[in-house]
C-alpha positions in Angstrom: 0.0 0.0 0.0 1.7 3.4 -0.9 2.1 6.1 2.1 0.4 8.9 0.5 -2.4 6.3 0.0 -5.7 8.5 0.8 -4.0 12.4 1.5 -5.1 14.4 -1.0 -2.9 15.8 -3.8 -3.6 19.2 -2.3 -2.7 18.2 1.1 0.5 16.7 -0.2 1.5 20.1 -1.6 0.7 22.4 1.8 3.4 20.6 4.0 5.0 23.8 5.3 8.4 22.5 5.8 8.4 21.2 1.8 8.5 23.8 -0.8 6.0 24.6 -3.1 5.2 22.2 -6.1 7.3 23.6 -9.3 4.6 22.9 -11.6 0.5 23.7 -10.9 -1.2 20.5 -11.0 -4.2 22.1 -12.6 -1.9 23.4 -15.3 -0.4 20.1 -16.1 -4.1 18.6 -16.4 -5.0 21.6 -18.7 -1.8 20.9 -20.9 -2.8 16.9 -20.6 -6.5 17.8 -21.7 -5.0 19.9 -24.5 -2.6 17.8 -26.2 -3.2 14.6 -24.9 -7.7 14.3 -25.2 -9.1 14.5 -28.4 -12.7 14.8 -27.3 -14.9 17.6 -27.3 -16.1 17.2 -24.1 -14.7 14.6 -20.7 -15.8 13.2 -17.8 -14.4 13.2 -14.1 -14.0 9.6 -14.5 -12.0 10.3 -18.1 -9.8 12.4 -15.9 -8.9 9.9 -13.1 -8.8 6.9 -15.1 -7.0 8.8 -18.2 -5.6 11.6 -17.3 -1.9 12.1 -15.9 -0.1 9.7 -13.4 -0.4 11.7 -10.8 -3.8 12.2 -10.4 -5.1 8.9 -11.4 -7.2 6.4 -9.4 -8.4 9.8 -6.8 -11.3 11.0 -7.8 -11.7 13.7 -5.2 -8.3 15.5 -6.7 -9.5 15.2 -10.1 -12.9 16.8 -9.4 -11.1 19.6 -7.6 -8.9 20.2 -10.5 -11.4 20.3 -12.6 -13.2 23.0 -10.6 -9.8 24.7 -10.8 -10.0 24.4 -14.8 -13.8 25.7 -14.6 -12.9 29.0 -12.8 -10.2 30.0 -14.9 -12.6 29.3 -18.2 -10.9 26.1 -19.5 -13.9 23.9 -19.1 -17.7 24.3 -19.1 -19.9 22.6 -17.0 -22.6 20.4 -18.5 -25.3 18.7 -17.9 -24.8 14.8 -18.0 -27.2 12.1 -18.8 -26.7 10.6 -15.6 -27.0 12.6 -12.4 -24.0 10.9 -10.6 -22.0 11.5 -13.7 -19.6 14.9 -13.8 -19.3 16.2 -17.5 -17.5 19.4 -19.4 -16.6 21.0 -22.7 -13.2 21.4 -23.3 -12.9 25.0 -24.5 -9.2 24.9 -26.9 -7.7 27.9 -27.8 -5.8 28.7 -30.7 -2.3 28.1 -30.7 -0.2 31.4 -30.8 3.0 31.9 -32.7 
């Protein structure tokens, strides 16, 4: 069983004795959504099965990422066939040169 085994990815990063993570993990899921899913649209269960190593198989990080990516206009909310079932469009911007 790993040690960080149910601590949240959060909680991991607000040790105050380690230093702040390098990268934001909500920017690496944006950059994994945008180069890596090819969908219009994914699911919270698309992010934590697919989505980068170090978020997969915990749902409750992935949801709060994706909250993250909703605030700052990456992703929309939608409304799911299923009411257990968390759903958003991927909104892609143009790539700048």
């Amino acid at each position: 069983m790993p040690a960080n085994e149910g601590v949240s990815i959060f909680a991991r990063y607000l040790d105050p004795e380690k230093e702040p993570p390098a990268v934001d993990p909500a920017n690496e899921l944006l950059e994994w959504i945008t180069y890596k899913w090819n969908g219009p649209t994914i699911s919270g269960r698309d992010i934590y099965r697919h989505g980068p190593n170090f978020i997969r198989e915990d749902p409750k990080s992935a949801f709060s990422l994706a909250k993250v990516l909703v605030q700052r206009g990456s992703l929309i909310p939608l409304v799911p066939h299923r009411r257990d079932r968390q759903l958003w469009h991927v909104i892609r911007e143009p790539v700048r040169k």
